[in-house]
Every structure is written in C-alpha cells, then in structure tokens.
N, C-alpha and C positions, 0 to 999 in steps of 0.2 A: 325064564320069561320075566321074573321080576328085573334081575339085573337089567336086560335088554330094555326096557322101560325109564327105568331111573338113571341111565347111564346118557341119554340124551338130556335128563333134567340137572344132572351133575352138569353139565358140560353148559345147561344156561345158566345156571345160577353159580358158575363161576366164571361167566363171560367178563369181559369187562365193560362191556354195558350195563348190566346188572350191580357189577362191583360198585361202577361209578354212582348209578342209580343210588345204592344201600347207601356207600358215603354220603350223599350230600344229603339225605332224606336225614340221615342219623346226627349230622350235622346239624340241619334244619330244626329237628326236635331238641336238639340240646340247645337251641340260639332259642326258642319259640319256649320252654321250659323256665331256662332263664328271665326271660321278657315276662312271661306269665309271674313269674314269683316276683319279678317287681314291680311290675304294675299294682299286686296286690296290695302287696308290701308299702307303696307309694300311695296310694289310693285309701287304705286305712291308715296311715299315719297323715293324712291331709285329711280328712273328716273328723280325727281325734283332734287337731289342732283347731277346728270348726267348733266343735264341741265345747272344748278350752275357751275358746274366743267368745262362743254364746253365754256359759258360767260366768266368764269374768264382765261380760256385759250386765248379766243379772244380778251378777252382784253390786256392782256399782250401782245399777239402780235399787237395790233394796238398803243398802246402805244409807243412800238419801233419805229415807223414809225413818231412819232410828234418831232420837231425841235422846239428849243427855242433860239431864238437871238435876245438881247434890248428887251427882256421885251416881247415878240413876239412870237406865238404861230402859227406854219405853220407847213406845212406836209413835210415830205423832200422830197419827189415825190409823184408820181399821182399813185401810184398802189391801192388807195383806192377809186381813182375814175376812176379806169376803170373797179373796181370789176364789177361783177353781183349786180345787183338791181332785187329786188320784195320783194313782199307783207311781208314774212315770216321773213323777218331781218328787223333788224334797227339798224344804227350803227349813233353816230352822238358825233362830238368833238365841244366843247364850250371853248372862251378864258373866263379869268378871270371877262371881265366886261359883259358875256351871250351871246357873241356877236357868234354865229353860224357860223361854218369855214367849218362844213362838216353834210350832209344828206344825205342817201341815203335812204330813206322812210319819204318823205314830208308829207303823207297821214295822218301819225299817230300822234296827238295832243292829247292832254287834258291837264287839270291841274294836275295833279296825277306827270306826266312827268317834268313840266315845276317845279314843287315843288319838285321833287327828283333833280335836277340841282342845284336849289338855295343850296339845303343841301350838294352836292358833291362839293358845289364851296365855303363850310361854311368849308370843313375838313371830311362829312359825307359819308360813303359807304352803300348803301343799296339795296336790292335786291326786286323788286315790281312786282305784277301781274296784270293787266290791259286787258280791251277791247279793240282790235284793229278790225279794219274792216275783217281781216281774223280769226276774232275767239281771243282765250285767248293769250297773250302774254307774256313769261315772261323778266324782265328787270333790268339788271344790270347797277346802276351810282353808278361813285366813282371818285374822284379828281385826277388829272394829277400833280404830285408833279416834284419840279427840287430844287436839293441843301436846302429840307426842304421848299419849298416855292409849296404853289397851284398855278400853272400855267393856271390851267382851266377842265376842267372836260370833260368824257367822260360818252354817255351812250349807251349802247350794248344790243339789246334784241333779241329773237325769236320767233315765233309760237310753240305753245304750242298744235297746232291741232293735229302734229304728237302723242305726248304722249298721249292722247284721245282718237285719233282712238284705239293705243296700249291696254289703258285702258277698253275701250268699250268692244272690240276683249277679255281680260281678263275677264271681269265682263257675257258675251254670255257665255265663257266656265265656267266659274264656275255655273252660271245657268242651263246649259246643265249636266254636272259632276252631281249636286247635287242631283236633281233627281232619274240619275240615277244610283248613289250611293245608295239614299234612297232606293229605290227599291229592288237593291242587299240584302241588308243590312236587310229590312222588309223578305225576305226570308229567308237571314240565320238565324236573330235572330227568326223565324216561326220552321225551322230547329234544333236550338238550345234548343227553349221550349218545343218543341215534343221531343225532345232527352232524354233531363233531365227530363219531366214529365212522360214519360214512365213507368219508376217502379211505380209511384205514379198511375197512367191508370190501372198498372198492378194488385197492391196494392187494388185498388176499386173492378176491377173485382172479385180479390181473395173473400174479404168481402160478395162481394154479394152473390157468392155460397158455403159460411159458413152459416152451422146452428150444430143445437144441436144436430142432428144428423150423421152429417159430417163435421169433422175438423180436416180430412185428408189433406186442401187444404195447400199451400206451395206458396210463392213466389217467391224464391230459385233463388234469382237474383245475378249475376256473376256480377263483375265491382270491377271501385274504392271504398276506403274505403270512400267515400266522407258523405255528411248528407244526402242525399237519400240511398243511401246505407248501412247506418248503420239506417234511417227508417226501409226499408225494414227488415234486420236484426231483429231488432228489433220487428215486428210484425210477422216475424215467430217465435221468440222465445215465445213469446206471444202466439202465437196460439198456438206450444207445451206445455206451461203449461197449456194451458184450455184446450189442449183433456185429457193430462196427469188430471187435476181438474176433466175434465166430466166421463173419463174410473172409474175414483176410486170413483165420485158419486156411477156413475152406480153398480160397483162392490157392492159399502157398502148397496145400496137399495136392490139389488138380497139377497146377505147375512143377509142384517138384517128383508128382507119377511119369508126367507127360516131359520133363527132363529127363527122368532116369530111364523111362522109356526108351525116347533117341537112340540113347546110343547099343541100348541090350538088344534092341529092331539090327542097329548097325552092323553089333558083334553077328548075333543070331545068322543073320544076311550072309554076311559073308562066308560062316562057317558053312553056312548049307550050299552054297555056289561050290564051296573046295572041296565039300563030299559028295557031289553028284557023280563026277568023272574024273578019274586019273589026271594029276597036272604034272607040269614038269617042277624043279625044286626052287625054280627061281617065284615060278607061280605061287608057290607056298609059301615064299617067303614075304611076297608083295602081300596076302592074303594075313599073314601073321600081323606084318608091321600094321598094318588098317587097322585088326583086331586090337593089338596093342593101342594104339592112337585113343580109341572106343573106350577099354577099359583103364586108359588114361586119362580122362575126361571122366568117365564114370567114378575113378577113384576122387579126385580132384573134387567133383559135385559131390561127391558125398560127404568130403571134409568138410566143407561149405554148409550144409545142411548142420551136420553133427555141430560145429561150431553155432550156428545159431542156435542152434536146440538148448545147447548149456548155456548161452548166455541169455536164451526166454526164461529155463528152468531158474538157476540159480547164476548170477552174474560171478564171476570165481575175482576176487579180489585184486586187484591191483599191486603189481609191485615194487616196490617202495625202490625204486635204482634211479641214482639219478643220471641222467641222459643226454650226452650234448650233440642234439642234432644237427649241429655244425658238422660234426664227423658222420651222423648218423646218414643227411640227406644225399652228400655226396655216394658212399655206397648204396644205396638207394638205386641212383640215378648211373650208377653204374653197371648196376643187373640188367636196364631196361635199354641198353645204349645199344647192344646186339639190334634187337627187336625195332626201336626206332631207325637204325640205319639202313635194316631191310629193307623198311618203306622209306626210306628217304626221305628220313623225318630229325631236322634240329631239334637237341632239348637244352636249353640254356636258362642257366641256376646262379641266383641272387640271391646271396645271403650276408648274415654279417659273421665274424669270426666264432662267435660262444653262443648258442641259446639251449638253455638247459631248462627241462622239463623232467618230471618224476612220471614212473610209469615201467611199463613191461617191455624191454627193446623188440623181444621179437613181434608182440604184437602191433605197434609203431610202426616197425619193417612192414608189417601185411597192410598196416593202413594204407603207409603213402605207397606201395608197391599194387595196392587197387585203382588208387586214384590213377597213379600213371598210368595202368594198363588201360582203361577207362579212357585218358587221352588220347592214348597211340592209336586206341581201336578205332576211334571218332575225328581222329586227323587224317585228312587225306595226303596222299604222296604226296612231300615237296613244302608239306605244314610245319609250322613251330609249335614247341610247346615248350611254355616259358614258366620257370619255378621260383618266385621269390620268397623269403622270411624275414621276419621280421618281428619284433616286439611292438608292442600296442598296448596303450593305455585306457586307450576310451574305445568302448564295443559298438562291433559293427552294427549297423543295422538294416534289415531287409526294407528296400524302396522299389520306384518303379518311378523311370525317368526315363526320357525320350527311348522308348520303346522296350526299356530295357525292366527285367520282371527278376524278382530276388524269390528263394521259397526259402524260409528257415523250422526247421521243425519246433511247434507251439510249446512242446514238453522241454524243449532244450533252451528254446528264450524266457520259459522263465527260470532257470536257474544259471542265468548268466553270470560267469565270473566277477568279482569283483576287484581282482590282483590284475594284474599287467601278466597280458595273454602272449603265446607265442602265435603267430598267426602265419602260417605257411598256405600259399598261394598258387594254384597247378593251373595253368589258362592253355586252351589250344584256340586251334583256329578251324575246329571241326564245323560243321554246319547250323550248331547250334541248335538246341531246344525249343520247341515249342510253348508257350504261355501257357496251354492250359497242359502240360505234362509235368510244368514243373515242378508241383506240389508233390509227384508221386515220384520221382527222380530215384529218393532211397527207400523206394517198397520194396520189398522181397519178388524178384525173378519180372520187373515190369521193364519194357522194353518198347521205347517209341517209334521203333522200325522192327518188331519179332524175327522177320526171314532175316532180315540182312545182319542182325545179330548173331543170329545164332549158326548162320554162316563162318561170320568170323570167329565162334569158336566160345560166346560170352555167354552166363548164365543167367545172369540177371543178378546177382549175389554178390555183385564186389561191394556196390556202392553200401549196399545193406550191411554187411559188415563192417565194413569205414564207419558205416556211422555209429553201430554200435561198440568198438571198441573206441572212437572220439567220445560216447559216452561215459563209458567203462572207464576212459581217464578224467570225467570229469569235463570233459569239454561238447564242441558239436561241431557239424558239419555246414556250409553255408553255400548254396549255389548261386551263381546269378549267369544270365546267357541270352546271348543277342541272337535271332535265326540269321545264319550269311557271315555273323562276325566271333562264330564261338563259344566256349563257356567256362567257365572260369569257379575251379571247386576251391574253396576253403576249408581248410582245418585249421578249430582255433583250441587250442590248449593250455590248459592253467601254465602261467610260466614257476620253475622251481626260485628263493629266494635264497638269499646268502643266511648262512647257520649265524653270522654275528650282528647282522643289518637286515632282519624281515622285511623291511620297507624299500631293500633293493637290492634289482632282481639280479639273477647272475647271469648278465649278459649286457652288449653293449644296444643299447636301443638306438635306433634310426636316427640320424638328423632328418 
C-alpha cells in the first residue's frame, strides 16, 4: 500500500516540471541570497561613511572653537560646555602633554581610546570603533595643528546604536521580502514550466494514441518558432512520413497478395478443369504449358518482390567494376530486339563510342532491360523507340512547357551529382502519361491503365526497381511525357573518371 502511494509522488517529483520548477527556484534563492548580502553589505558601509562624514564635520566645527596663546591650548568660550551631555556623544580636546581640557562623556574609557590620543598627539588621524556602555561606538582622533605645530588633539565619537537599529529594521525586511519573493517566484517559474512543457504533455499524449493503425494523429501546435516548436514540428512531420511509409506498405501488401493471387487462381484453374474428366495427352499438354506460363510469372514476381525487400531492408553495396556502357547498351538492346520485332516495333540507339560508369553490370543489365520492356509494352505496333547517351555536364531539370509535365523524385534531387553524368535516354511514341500520374510513375505495382496492363503480362515493379538500383548507383530516374506524343525515361548516372585526370571523365562527351 505504502509503495502504491509514493510511487505516483516519485514519478511527480521527478517530473521535469517539477525538476525545472526546483532549478530555477534554487537558482533564484542563490541570486536573491547574494543580492541580500550585498545590499546589506552596501547599505552599512554607506551609513558608516555618513557617520565618518558627520565626525569630521564635528570636528572641524569644534576645532574653530580652540584658542592657542603661549603655547596654551583653551577654548575661546564655554559653548562647548554648555552643550547637551549624554551617553551617545563623546567629544573631548587634549593639550600636547595629554593633559585633558574638555569631556563631556566621563563614562567612556579604555585603552583603545587613550592609544588613539597618544597617536593623534604623534601626527596620526584615525577613525576606531569601540564598546561604550550605550552599545557600539564609532570614533574619530586626529591632532589640533597651528602654524604646522600639534597643539593637542581632539577626539569626537558617537553611538552607533542608531545605525543598527536602521540595520536590523533592513536585515527584518529583507528576510520578510525574500520569502516572499520566493514564493512568487516558485509560482511563476511552476507557471512558466507548465507553459513551455505543454507541447511536450501534448507531444506524449499524441504518441500514445498512435498506433499502426492510426497515424492520423497531429500536434498541430501554433506558437513561436522556438526548440519546442520546431520539436513538435518536427514529430508531425515524422508522423506524416510514417503514415505516408505505412499507407504505401499497406498499398504494396494488398497489390503484391492480389498479384500473387492471379496467377495461383490461374494455376489452381486450370489444374481443376484437367482433373475433372479424362483428356487426351495433347489436352494435358496445353493445360501443363498454361500452368507453366502462371508459375512463370509467379516465379518472376516473386524475384521482383524478394529484390525490393532487400534493397528496403538493407541496400547491398555497390560494386566497384568499372563499365563501359558503350558495349553494355548494345547487348541490352539486343535481348529486347526479338520482342520488339514481334510487334513491329523499331529500336534505334545513339550513342557515342566510351561511357564508363562504376557499378554492378548485372544490376545495369535489369535496369535498362525494365526501361525497355516498359517501352515496348506502351508502344503500339508499327512505333519507335529511340535510345540515346550521352555525357552531360549540367543537371537536368524537371519543367513543365507547352504541355509537357517532368516528375523527378524530391529524395533523388536533392542529392544531385556534381561530376559529369552519364545520361541515357529511352523515348517511345506510346500514348503517353497522364499529368496527374506522373508523380506516381515509380511507385511499387501502380498502373494507369491496371486491365490493360496486366494483360500484357506487367507487374507494376519494373520502373520501381529501375529506380531503385538508379539509386543504388548513386544516381536517379527522370520521366517526362506528352499524352498522343509519348514518354521519354531517363537514367542519369555518376560518370566513372580517369585514375590520372579526376577532373576528366572517361569518355568522349557530346558536341
């Protein structure tokens, strides 16, 4: 029971509200401690200097008052002995041999006194503070001069209980003040920490009613740009890219059940039509080859998948070969010559002799061997599709001119090369893209015709890995496509440079 109790008050008093709170209160007291000790500190050393200042005024006036004739040290009248007398003054004139002419505070002795005499009657001025029967005293001797000659000495003092009470009276109100200052003070900075921790309260909340299934939530906090506010900031933006992350899991799971789907329905299909009734062998054979077709595509998407999977998980490094696409594009465009001639489809390749780029060849191979499959599938009978490369110095950039719409991926423009790019160029004369699809062009299994795609046999997955192994080497993908006149994919690639001359590249660049 006890625990269960204190285990909530552990958890406020180590809030950091709380924490904040005690800092700045324990701060405050140490600033407010300090302040107090020298205000006191200043406050009684400027009343003593008052004090000093009233003595030496008194004394200048009592000085006026001493008479010196033969050697003779008299008062020139009695108005110093008809002053007031008590306890709180002491005023008293000495001739040169000690000999006492005037007291008007008999009470007050010691040695302290009777040793400042000897020294004012030596030449010395000095200012001393002493016990007198009414409390502290303070006391002014200093020698009576005529013509450059000591005459005899005077000493002038007062009580010093006034200044004390004053002081006491100061030190009450500062003890009273401080207090309740602190107090104040414990409230606003209570005020101040709930203020600013707010969004951070608000911040937890948020968290805690996120999950994987809702990450609709928002913190959507107004204020200064201060660091809580660009926290917050900053964990909405967060949360938008993990719903943005989880919608397009989500998407690519639904799509890649509802691919794998297809063709198991197709397999499944068919098996069950061949085992109903006796066929003849030629039937089994048509029934096998379909079958085979089904888990040839099934194989095929699943590589496709597997292959993104590892390059979401952990991207497998790059390897260091250098590659001259000159030889590389050719066999390329070799593989694919069967397939376009099917459809009666020209592919015609422009390049220059050398362009060398670092990287994995067979991955390359499955790059540009997506892109083309990708044209031939979107070129109608009797279309071109025209391949150029080239070196390039200054990076392309996405525009949007009489009609025409560029998408380039945001993550891949900003880490735009800075060397001289190989830039290979795949244009058909297919029907062209739609403007507002062309942002999504390289999403995983998206399709701006679905039936008629999937028709001809396409997953949705080429362009998606194009772009991710155009990553993978450092570079990106760029589309641009008129609807009626086509579309036109790029792949741009760091170009490789000469091992003697970094600053040029190994290849012949364009006139």
């Amino acid at each position: 029971m006890l625990h269960s109790l204190t285990w909530p008050l552990t958890r406020v008093f180590y809030s950091l509200r709380w924490r904040l709170t005690g800092w700045y209160v324990l701060l405050l007291t140490s600033v407010l401690l300090l302040f107090s000790a020298g205000t006191y500190i200043t406050v009684y050393k400027l009343l003593l200097d008052n004090v000093d200042e009233l003595l030496a005024s008194q004394a200048n006036l009592i000085v006026q008052t001493v008479d010196f004739n033969e050697r003779n040290l008299t008062l020139q009248n009695d108005s110093l002995r008809a002053g007031r007398r008590d306890d709180e003054h002491l005023t008293r004139i000495y001739r040169p041999d000690s000999t006492l002419i005037y007291d008007d505070n008999p009470q007050e002795q010691g040695s302290e006194l009777a040793e400042a005499v000897r020294s004012a009657l030596d030449g010395d001025k000095q200012i001393i503070q002493v016990r007198g029967h009414e409390g502290q005293m303070r006391v002014l001797t200093l020698p009576i001069t005529h013509d450059g000659q000591i005459i005899g000495a005077l000493q002038i003092g007062i009580s010093l209980e006034d200044l004390h009470g004053t002081m006491r009276t100061l030190l009450k109100v500062l003890l009273l003040l401080a207090p309740a200052m602190l107090l104040i003070a414990s409230g606003g900075g209570w005020f101040l920490a709930t203020r600013a921790l707010t969004p951070i309260d608000r911040l937890t909340r948020t968290a805690q009613r996120i999950s994987a299934e809702d990450l609709s939530q928002r913190i959507n906090l107004r204020g200064a740009d201060d660091e809580v506010g660009r926290l917050a900031h900053t964990f909405d933006a967060m949360l938008t890219r993990l719903q943005s992350a989880f919608e397009q899991q989500r998407r690519f799971t639904a799509d890649a059940s509802h691919e794998l789907r297809t063709p198991l329905t197709a397999i499944i299909g068919q098996i069950d039509v061949a085992i109903e009734r006796p066929r003849d062998a030629e039937s089994y054979r048509v029934t096998l080859a379909t079958v085979r077709e089904q888990a040839n595509r099934l194989t095929h998407l699943a590589n496709d998948l597997l292959f993104l999977a590892r390059a979401d998980a952990q991207p497998a490094p790059v390897t260091d070969e250098l590659i001259d696409l000159g030889n590389l594009l050719p066999a390329v465009v070799a593989q694919v010559e069967p397939l376009a001639d099917d459809r009666q489809q020209q592919i015609a390749l422009d390049q220059p002799p050398e362009l060398f780029v670092h990287g994995n060849e067979d991955d390359l191979i499955r790059l540009f061997l997506n892109l083309l499959d990708n044209a031939i599938r979107y070129t109608p009978p009797g279309g071109r599709i025209s391949i150029t490369a080239a070196i390039e110095h200054s990076q392309p950039t996405a525009n949007r001119a009489s009609g025409r719409m560029t998408a380039i991926n945001a993550h891949e423009r900003t880490h735009a090369p800075t060397q001289p790019s190989v830039v290979v160029s795949i244009h058909d004369t297919g029907p062209g893209v739609a403007p507002e699809h062309l942002p999504r062009v390289f999403d995983r299994f998206f399709r701006a015709d679905r039936g008629r795609n999937r028709a001809q046999g396409g997953s949705g997955l080429g362009l998606a890995i194009a772009q991710s192994i155009a990553n993978t080497h450092g570079g990106r993908l760029e589309v641009t496509s008129t609807i009626g006149q086509g579309s036109t994919f790029t792949a741009i690639l760091p170009c490789a440079v000469a091992q003697d001359d970094t600053s040029r590249p190994i290849a012949k660049s364009r006139s």
